[in-house]
C-alpha positions in Angstrom: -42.5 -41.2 114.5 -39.5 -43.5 113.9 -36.2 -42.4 112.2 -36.2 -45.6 110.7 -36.8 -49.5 110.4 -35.0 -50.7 112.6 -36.0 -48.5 115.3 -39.1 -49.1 114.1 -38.9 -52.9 114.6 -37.5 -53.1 117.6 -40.1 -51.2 118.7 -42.5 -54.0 117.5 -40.7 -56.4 119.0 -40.6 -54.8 122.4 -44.3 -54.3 122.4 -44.7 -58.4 121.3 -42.3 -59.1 124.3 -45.0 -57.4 126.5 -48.1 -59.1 125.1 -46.1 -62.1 125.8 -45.5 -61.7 128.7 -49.0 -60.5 130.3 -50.9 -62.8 128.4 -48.1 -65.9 129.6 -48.3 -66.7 126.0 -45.2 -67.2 123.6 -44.7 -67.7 119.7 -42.1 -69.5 118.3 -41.3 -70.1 114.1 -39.9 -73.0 112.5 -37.9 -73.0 109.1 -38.0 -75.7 107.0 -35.1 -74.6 105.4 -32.5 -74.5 108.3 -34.4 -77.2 110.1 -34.3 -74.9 113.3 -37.0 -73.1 115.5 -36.8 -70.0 116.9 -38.8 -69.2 120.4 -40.1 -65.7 121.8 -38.7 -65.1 125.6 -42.2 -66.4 127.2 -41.6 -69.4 125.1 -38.4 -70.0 126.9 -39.8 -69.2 130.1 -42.9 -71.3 129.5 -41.2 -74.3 128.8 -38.1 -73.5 130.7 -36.0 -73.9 127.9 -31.9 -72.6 127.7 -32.1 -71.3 124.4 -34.3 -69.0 121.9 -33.0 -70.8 118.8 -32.4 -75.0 118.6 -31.9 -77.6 115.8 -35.5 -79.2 115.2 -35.7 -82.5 116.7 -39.1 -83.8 116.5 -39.6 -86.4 119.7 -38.5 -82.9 121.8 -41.1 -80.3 119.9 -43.4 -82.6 119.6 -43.6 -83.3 123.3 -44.4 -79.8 124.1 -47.7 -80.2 121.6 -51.3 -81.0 123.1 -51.3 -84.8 121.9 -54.6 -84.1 119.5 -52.3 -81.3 117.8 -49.4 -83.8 117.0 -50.4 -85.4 114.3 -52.1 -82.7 112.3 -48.4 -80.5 113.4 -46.3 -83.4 111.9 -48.4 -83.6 109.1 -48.5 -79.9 107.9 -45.1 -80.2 108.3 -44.4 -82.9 106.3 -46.7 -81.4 103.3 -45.2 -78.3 103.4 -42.0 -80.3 103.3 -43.3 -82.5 100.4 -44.6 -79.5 98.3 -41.2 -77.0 99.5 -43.6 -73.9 100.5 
């Protein structure tokens, strides 16, 4: 079916780009370790934002968060953070 990962990947990733899209749904994925999050395109378009990839600062993420999720975010965050997983 593919010749090999990476076609095999992109594929993936073309087919998430989709979903995305038709659902008007994005994902995006935050490392602790580089301190930066990474949006899908419908992310970007969602929240009209310049760039797939920024430096984590919390005020701006956090604004973007339904206020009941906030805390419990911040919090995960901070555990994870706390206990390095």
């Amino acid at each position: 079916m593919y010749h090999d990962k990476n076609e095999a990947l992109a594929e993936k990733q073309k087919q998430l780009a989709t979903n995305h899209s038709l659902a008007k749904a994005g994902s995006w994925y935050y490392s602790l370790r580089t301190n930066v999050l990474r949006y899908s395109d419908e992310m970007k378009q969602i929240f009209n934002l310049n760039s797939s990839v920024i430096k984590y600062e919390p005020d701006f993420f956090l604004g973007f968060l339904n206020e009941a999720d906030r805390e419990r975010f911040n919090n995960s965050r901070l555990n994870a953070i706390k206990s390095k997983s």
